[in-house]
C-alpha positions as CSV (number, residue, x, y, z in Angstrom):
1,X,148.6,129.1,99.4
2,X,147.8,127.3,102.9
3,X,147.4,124.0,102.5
4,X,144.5,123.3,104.7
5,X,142.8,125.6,101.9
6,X,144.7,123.4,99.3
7,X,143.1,120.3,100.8
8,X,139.9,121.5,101.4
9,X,139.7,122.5,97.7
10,X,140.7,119.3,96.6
11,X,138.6,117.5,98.6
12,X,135.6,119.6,97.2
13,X,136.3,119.2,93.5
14,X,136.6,115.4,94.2
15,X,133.1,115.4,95.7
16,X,131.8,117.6,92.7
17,X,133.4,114.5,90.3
18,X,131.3,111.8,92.6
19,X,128.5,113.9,92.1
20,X,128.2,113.9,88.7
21,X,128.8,110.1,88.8
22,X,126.0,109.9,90.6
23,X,123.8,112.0,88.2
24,X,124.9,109.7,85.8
25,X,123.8,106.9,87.7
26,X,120.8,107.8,88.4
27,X,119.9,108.9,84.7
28,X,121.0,105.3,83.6
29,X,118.3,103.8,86.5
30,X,115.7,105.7,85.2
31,X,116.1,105.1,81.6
32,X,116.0,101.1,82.6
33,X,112.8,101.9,84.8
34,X,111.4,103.5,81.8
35,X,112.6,100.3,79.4
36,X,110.7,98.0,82.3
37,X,107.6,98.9,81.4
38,X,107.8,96.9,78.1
39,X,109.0,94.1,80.2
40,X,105.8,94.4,82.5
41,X,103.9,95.4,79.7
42,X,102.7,98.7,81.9
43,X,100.9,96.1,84.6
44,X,101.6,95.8,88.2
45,X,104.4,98.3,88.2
46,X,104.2,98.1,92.0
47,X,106.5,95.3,93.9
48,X,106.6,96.3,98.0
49,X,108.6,93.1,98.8
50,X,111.2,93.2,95.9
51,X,111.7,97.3,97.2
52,X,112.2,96.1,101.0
53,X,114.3,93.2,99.9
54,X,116.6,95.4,97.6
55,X,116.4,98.2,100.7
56,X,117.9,95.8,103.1
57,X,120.5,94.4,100.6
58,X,121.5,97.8,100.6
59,X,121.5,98.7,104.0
60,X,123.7,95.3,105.3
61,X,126.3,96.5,102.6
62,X,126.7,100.2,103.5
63,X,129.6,100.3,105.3
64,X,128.9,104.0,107.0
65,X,125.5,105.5,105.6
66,X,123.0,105.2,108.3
67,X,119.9,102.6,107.8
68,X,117.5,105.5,107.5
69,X,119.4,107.4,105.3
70,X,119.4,104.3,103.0
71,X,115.9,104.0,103.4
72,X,114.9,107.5,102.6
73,X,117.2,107.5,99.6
74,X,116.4,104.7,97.7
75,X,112.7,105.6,98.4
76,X,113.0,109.2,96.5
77,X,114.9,106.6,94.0
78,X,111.8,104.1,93.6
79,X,109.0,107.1,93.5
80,X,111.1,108.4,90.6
81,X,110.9,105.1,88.6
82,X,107.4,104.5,90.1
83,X,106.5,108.2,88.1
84,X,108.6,107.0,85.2
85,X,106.0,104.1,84.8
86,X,102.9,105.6,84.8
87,X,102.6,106.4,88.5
88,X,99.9,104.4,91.1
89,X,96.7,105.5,92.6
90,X,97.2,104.4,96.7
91,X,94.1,105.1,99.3
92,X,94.8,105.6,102.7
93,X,92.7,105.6,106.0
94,X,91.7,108.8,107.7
95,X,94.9,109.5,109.7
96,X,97.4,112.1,108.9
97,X,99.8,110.2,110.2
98,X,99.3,107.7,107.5
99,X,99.0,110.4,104.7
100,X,102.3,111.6,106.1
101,X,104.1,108.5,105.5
102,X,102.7,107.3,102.2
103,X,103.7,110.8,100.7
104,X,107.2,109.8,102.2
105,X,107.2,106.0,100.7
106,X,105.5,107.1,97.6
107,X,107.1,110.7,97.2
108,X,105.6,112.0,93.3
109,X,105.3,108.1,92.3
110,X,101.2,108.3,93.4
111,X,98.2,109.9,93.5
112,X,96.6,109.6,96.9
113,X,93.0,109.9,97.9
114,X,91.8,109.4,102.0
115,X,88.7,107.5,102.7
116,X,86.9,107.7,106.0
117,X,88.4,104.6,107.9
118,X,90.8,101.7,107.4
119,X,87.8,99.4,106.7
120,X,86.8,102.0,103.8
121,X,90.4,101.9,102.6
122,X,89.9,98.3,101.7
123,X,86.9,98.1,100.5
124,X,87.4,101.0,97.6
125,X,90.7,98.9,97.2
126,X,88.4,96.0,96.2
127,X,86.5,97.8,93.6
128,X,89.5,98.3,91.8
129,X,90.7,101.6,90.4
130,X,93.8,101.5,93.3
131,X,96.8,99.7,93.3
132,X,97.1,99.7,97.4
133,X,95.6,100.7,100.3
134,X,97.9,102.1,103.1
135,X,96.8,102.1,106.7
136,X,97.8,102.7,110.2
137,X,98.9,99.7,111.5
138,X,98.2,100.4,114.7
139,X,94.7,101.2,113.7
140,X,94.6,97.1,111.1
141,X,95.6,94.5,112.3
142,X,93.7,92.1,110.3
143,X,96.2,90.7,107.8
144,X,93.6,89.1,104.9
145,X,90.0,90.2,103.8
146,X,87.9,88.2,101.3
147,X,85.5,91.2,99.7
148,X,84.2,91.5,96.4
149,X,85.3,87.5,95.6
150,X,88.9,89.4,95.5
151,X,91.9,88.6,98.5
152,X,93.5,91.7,100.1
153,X,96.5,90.9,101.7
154,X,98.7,92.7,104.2
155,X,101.9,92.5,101.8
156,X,104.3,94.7,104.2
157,X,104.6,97.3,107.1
158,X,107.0,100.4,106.3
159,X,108.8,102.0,106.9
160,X,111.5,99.2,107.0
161,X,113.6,101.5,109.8
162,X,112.7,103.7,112.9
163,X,112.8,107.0,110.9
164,X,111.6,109.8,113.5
165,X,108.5,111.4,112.5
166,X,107.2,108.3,110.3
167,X,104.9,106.1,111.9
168,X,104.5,102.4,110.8
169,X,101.6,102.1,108.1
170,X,100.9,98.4,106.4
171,X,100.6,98.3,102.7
172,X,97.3,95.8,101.6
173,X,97.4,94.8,97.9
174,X,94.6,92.4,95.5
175,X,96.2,89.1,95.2
């Protein structure tokens, strides 16, 4: 047998074995997403800054994987666990821009409805019912509103990296 075949076999049934480390992996997360619902006691499953924080840990210690391919991994990751706990309900301006990258952020972990404007965003974000309102940020740049005695705040702008065909959308939550 050639040995360039040889190798190449080898090399693919080591990849198969990393893969199914993986798998395993990944079912363990899930399972502890699913047990960190008791811990939250099924509130407020939705953290933005403790996702960017754990998304750049992991992008300074990848040693060859490119930042966006980080990024866009561990977000399909966190929409998973974001499912696993009961989902969120996210309203976004008017852009499709916008709807384009919250369907990326959130993949199957939210329900998304549009509104008319940013402005409208917030304000159904005040009324309760949604956990965040995602808009354009080149179309918001206001960083606080006071509406409905409640305090929206600009809590972060994704994505974290310069993905192509994402543009930068800031995620406003009740505080």
């Amino acid at each position: 047998m050639d040995s360039k075949i040889e190798n190449l076999q080898s090399l693919r049934i080591k990849i198969d074995n990393i893969d199914e480390e993986i798998l395993k992996l990944i079912d363990l997360r899930s399972e502890l997403a699913k047990r960190i619902i008791g811990a939250k006691n099924g509130t407020n499953i939705f953290k933005p800054k403790r996702e960017e924080v754990l998304i750049k840990n992991l992008i300074k210690k990848s040693k060859r994987s490119s930042p966006e391919y980080i990024e866009s991994l561990w977000r399909l990751l966190i929409s998973e666990n974001l499912k696993l706990q009961g989902g969120l309900k996210i309203v976004v301006d008017n852009s499709n821009e916008t709807l384009k990258t919250t369907n990326w952020y959130f993949g199957y972990g939210a329900s998304i409805t549009s509104s008319k404007s940013g402005v409208e965003a917030i304000q159904k974000l005040s009324l309760g019912g949604f956990d965040a309102a995602i808009i354009l940020e080149e179309k918001m740049q206001k960083q606080i509103f006071e509406i409905n005695q409640k305090v929206i705040k600009k809590i972060l702008t994704v994505p974290l990296t310069n993905i192509a065909n994402y543009k930068k959308v800031a995620i406003y939550k009740i505080e």
